[in-house]
C-alpha positions in Angstrom: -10.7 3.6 9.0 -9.0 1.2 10.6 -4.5 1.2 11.3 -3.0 -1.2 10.7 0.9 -2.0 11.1 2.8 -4.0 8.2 5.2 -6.7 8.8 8.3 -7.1 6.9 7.0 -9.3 4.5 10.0 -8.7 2.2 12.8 -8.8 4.5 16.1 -10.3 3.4 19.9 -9.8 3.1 21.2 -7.2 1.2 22.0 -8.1 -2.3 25.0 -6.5 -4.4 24.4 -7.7 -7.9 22.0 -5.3 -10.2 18.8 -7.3 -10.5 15.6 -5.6 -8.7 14.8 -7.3 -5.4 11.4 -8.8 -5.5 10.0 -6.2 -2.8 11.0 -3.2 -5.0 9.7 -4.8 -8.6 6.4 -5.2 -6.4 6.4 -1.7 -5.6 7.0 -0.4 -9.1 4.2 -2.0 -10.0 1.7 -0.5 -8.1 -0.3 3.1 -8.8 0.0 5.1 -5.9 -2.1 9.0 -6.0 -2.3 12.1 -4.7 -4.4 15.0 -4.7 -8.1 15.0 -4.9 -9.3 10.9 -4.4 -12.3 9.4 -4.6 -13.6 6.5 -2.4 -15.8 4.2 -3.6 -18.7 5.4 -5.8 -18.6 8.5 -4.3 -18.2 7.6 -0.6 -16.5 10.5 -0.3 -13.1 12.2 -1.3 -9.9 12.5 0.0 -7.4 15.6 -0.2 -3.9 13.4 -0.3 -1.6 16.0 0.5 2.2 15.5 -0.1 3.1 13.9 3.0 0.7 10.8 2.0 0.0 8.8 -0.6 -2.9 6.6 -1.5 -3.3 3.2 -3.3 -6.8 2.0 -4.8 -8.8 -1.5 -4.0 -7.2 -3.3 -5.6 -3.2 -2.4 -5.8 -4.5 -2.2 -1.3 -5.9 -6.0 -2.0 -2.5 -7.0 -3.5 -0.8 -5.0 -0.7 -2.7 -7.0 1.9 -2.9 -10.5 0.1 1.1 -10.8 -1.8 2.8 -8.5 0.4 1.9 -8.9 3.7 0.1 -12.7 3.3 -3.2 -11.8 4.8 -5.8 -14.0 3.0 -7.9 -12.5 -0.1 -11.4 -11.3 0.0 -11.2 -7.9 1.4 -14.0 -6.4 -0.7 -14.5 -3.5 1.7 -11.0 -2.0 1.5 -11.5 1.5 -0.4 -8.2 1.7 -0.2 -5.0 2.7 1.9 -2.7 5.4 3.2 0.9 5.3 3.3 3.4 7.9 4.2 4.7 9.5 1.1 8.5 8.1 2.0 7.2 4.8 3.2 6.2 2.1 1.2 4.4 -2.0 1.6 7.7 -3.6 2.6 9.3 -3.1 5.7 8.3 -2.1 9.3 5.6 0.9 8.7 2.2 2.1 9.6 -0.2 2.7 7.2 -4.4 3.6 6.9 -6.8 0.6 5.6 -9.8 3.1 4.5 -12.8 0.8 4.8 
């Protein structure tokens, strides 16, 4: 497991009119789980309690590639940790399970 800390890839000024900003339509988009996980082909399993949240390979592939502009190809990533109030954008720290 390796931690890695996330720049803030979206930043911006605040905008007043209704349309989504492009960090948060990004976010909707991607399926984030809790409870009972499993890695891999059966790696192992991970108990997400609560307080965490867990995104597969490949919405963590489109986390590390769109979001933060890391280049593609991380075949190993099983996935990642993020707090359950923190999300891709914006100064966090999060868990690349690989």
């Amino acid at each position: 497991m390796a931690l890695c800390a996330a720049a803030n890839a979206f930043a911006g000024s605040p905008s007043v009119d209704a349309a989504p900003k492009p960090a948060a339509a990004f976010e909707a988009t991607l399926r984030w789980k809790t409870g009972d996980v499993s890695l891999g082909e059966g790696v192992a399993r991970l108990a997400v309690t609560p307080q965490w949240r867990y995104l597969g390979p490949e919405d963590a592939e489109r986390v590390l590639v769109d979001a933060w502009h890391n280049p593609p190809g991380h075949e190993e990533t099983l996935g990642m940790l993020f707090p359950s109030d923190v999300g891709p954008r914006g100064d966090c720290m999060t868990n690349d399970i690989s």
